[in-house]
C-alpha positions in Angstrom: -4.6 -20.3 -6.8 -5.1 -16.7 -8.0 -8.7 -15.9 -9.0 -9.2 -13.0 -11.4 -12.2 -10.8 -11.7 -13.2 -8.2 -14.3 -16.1 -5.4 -13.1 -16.2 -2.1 -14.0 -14.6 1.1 -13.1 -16.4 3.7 -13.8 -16.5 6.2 -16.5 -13.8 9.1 -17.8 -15.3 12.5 -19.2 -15.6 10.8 -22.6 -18.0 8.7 -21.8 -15.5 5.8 -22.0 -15.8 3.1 -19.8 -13.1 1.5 -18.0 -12.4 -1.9 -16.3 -11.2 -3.0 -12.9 -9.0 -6.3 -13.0 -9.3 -7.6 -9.0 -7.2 -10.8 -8.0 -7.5 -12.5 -4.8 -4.0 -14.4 -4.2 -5.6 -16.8 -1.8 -2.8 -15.8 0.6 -3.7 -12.6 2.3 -3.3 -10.4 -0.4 -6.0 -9.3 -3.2 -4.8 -6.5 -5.9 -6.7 -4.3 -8.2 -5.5 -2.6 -11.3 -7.9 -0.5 -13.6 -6.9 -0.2 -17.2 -6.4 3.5 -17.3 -3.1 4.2 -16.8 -2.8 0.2 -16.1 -3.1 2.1 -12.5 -2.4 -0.6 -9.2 -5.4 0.5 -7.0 -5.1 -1.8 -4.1 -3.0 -3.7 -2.5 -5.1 -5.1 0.6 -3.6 -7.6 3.2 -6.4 -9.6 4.1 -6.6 -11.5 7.7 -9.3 -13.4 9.7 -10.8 -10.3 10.8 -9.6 -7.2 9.1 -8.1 -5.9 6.0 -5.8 -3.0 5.1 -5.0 -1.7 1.9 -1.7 0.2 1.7 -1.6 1.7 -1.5 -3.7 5.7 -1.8 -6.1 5.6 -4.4 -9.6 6.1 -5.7 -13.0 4.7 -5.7 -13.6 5.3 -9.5 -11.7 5.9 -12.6 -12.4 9.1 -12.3 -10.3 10.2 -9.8 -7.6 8.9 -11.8 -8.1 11.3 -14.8 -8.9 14.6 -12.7 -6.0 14.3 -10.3 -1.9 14.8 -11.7 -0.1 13.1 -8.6 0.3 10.0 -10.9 -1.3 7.5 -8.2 -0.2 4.2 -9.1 0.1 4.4 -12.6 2.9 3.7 -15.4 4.6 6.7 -16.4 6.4 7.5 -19.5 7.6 7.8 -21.9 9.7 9.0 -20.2 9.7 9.0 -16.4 10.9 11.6 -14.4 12.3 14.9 -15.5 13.9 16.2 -18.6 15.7 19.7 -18.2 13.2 22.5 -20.0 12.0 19.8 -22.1 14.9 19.5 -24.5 17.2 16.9 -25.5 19.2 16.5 -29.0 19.2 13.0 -30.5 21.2 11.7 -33.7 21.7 15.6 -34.6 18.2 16.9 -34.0 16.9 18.8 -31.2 13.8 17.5 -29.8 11.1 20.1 -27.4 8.9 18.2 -25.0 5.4 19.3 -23.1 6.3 21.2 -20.7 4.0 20.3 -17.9 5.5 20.9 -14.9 5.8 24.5 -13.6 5.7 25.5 -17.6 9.7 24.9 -17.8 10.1 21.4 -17.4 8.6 18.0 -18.9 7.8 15.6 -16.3 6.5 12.3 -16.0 5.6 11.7 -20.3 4.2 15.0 -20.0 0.0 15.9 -20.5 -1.3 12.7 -22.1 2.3 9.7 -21.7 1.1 6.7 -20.5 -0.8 7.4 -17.6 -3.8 8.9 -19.0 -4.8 6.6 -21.8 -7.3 3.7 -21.6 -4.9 0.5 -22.5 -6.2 -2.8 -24.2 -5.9 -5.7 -21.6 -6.4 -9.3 -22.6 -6.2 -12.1 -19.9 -4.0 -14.7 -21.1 -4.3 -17.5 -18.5 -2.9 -16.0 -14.8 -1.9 -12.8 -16.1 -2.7 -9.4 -17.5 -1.6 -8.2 -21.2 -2.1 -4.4 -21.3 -1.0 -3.1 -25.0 -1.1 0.4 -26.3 1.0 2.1 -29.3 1.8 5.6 -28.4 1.4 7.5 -31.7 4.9 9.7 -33.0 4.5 13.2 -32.0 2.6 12.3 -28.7 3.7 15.4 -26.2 6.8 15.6 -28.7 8.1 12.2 -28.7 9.8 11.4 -31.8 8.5 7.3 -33.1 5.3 5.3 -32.4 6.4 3.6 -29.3 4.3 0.2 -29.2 4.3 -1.0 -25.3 3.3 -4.3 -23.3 2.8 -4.8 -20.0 2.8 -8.3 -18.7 1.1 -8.4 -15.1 1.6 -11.5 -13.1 1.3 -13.3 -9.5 3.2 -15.6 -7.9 3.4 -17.5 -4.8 6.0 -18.8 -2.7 5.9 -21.5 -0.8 8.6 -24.0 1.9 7.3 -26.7 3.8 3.6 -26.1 2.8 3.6 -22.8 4.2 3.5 -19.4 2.1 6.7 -17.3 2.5 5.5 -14.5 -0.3 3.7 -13.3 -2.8 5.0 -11.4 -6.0 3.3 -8.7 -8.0 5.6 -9.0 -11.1 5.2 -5.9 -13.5 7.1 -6.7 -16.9 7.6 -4.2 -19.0 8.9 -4.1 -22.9 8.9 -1.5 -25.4 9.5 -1.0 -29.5 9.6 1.9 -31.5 10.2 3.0 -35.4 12.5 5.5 -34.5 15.3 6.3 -32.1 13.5 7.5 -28.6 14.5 8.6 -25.4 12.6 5.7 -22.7 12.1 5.4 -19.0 9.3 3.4 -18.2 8.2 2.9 -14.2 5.2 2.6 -11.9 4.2 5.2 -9.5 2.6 3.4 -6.4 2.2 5.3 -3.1 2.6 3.2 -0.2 1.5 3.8 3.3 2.2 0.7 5.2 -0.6 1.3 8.4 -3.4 2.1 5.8 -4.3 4.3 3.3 -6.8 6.0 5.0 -4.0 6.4 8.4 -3.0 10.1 7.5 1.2 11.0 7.6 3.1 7.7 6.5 5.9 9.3 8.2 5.6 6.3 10.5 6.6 3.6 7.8 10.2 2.7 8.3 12.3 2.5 4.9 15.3 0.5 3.5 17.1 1.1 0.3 19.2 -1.7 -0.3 22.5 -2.4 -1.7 23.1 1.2 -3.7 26.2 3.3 -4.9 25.0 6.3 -3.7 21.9 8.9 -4.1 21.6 11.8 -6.6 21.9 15.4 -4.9 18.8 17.1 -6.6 19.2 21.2 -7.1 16.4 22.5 -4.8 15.4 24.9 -7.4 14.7 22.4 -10.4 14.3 19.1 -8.9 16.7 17.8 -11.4 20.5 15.6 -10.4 23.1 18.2 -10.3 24.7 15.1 -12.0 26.9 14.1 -9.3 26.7 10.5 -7.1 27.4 11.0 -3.6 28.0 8.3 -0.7 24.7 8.1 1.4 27.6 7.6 4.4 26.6 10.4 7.5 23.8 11.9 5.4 19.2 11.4 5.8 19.8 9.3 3.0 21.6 6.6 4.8 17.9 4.7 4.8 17.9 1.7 6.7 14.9 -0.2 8.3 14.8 4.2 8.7 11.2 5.8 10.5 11.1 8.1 7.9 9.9 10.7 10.3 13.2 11.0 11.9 15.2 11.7 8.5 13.1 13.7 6.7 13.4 16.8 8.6 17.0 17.1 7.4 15.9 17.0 3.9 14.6 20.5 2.4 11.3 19.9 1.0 11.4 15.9 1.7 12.5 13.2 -0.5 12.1 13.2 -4.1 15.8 11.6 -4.9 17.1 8.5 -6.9 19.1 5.7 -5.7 21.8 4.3 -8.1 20.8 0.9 -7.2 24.2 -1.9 -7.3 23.0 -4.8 -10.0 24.2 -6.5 -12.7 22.7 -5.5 -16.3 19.7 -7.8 -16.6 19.1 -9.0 -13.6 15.9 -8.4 -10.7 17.6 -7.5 -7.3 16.1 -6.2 -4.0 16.0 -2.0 -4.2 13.7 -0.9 -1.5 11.1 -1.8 1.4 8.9 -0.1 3.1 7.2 -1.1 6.3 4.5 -0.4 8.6 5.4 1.4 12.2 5.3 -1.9 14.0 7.3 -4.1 10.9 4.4 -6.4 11.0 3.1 -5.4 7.0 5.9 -4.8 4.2 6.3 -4.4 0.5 9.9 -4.8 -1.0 10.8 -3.5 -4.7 12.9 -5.6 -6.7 14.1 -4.2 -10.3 16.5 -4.8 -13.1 16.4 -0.7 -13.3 19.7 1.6 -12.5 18.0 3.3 -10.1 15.1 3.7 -7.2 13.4 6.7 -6.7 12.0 7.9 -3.3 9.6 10.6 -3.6 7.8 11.4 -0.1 4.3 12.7 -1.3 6.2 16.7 -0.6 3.3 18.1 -3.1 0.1 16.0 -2.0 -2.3 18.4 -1.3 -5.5 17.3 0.8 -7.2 15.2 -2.3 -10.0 13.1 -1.1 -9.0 9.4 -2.4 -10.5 5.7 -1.5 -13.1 5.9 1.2 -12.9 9.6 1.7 -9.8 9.5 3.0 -7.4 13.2 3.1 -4.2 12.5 0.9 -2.2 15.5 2.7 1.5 16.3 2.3 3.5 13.2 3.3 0.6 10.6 3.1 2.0 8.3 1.1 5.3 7.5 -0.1 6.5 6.5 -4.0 8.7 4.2 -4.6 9.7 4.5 -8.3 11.8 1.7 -10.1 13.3 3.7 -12.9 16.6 5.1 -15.1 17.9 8.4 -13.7 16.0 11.7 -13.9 17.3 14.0 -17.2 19.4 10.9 -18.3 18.5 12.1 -21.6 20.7 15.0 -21.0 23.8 13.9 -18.8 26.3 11.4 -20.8 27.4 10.4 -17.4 24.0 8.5 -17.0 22.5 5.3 -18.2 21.7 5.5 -21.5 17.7 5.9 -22.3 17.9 5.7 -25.6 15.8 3.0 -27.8 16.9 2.5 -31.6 14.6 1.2 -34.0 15.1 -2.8 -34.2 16.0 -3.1 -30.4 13.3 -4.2 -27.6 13.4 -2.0 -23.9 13.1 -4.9 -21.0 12.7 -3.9 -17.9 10.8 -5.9 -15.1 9.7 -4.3 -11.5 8.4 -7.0 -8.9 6.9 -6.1 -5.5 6.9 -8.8 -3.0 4.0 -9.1 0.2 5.0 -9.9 3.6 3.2 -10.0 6.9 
């Protein structure tokens, strides 16, 4: 059974109050998700005589609104990158927030997603968090109305408990064409988030075309998709340690992930040094993003632990970066009368 609690989680400069939604799984895992941001907090495995939570964090809401490294929230409207802000759509040129670096929009941009309180109504074992981005919002053409379905599920053979799933489902209107990438943006470090470099966690992208060479300069696809074959991108059961060196300024690169339109395959898992905890990523999205914490920069998070460069890892279900802007990619546009699905599922083992 999953028991579900509600407490609170502290307060944003407003004055606002925010909530903390905690479930306990009843099978070694308990989660925590605060409403602002709908940010995942915890992810703890739970044994007879110890706990670890893998995902980096904070103790209050607070945290959440002061720091910009997006820890664990939805991002969007659109996630990811968008070349100097710009895109044309049906004719019209459209100029984004440009919050990143003051020359490209990144991640929604200033307000998005990620720092808004949503509404959240428990409807039996899951979580419905609502909100209706107004038109305008960072330069967003349409009022983009979102829900986000949270639920958990067991598995089970023989009487024994072979998983649990974290299933994040995600589905989107809007009154007017939009650009749309919706993803989460939890950082993972597999031996604890208080453990320092997750360096040590050993990474597997599954089943994928290829990766997306980034220019150095931008951070944005050069638009091309290149065979992982003979390259640090070749990530299987991988210490990330070992690869990273041969990757100028660390991972922050998308997977074209190999599934069908519509349906939830494995993307990526990480795992701790000794493959005893692990989180896998499943997704209906085109694409996985890795991004290896290159720009974490000593932030004190849960428990006081030191979030420095490369202590935690992102794993980021999502379309590709500046799709908007390269014909060549999967299409991010939403027209007014369609619905956006897409669904992101992580599944505990240990």
């Amino acid at each position: 059974a999953v028991v579900s609690t509600q407490s609170p989680s502290g307060k944003l400069s407003s004055g606002q109050e925010c909530s903390l939604y905690t479930a306990d799984t009843g099978t070694g895992v308990r989660i925590s998700i605060t409403d602002y941001g709908i940010s995942l907090v915890s992810f703890v495995f739970t044994g007879s005589d110890s706990e670890r939570d893998v995902l980096l964090g904070f103790d209050d809401v607070s945290g959440y609104e002061t720091h910009d490294f997006y820890s664990g929230c939805i991002v969007g409207r659109v996630a990811s990158r968008i070349a100097h802000g710009k895109f044309e759509l049906d004719g019209k040129e459209y100029q984004l927030s440009l919050n990143n670096n003051n020359d490209t929009h990144l991640h929604g941009g200033f307000v998005g997603l990620s720092k808004v309180v949503w509404d959240c109504e428990i409807v039996g074992n899951t979580l419905q968090f609502s909100h209706t981005q107004p038109d305008g919002t960072d330069g967003y053409p349409g009022n983009l109305e979102v829900v986000v379905t949270v639920s958990i599920r067991t598995k089970s053979s023989g009487g024994r408990v072979k998983g649990t799933f974290l299933s994040l489902d995600m589905r989107a209107t809007c009154d007017q064409a939009t650009p749309i990438n919706l993803t989460f943006h939890p950082y993972f470090n597999m031996d604890g988030q208080d453990s320092g470099s997750a360096l040590d966690n050993k990474l597997t992208v599954f089943d994928y075309a290829g990766y997306l060479p980034m220019d150095p300069d931008t951070i944005l696809p050069t638009g091309e998709i290149v065979s992982t074959r003979g390259t640090p991108f070749n990530l299987d059961i991988s210490r990330i340690g070992d690869l990273i060196v041969d990757v100028p300024g660390g991972y922050d690169h998308t997977f074209h992930i190999c599934s069908k339109s519509g349906f939830v395959v494995p993307a990526a898992e990480i795992a701790s040094r000794d493959e005893k905890y692990r989180v896998r990523v499943l997704t209906d999205q085109p694409g996985i993003h890795v991004y290896s914490g290159n720009f974490l920069d000593g932030t004190r998070g849960k428990g006081g632990a030191v979030y420095e460069k490369h202590s935690g890892i992102a794993l980021e279900a999502q379309n590709f970066p500046n799709a908007v802007n390269v014909p060549s990619f999967p299409c991010c546009i939403l027209r007014e009368g369609e619905e956006y699905k897409k669904n992101i599922t992580f599944s505990f083992c240990f």
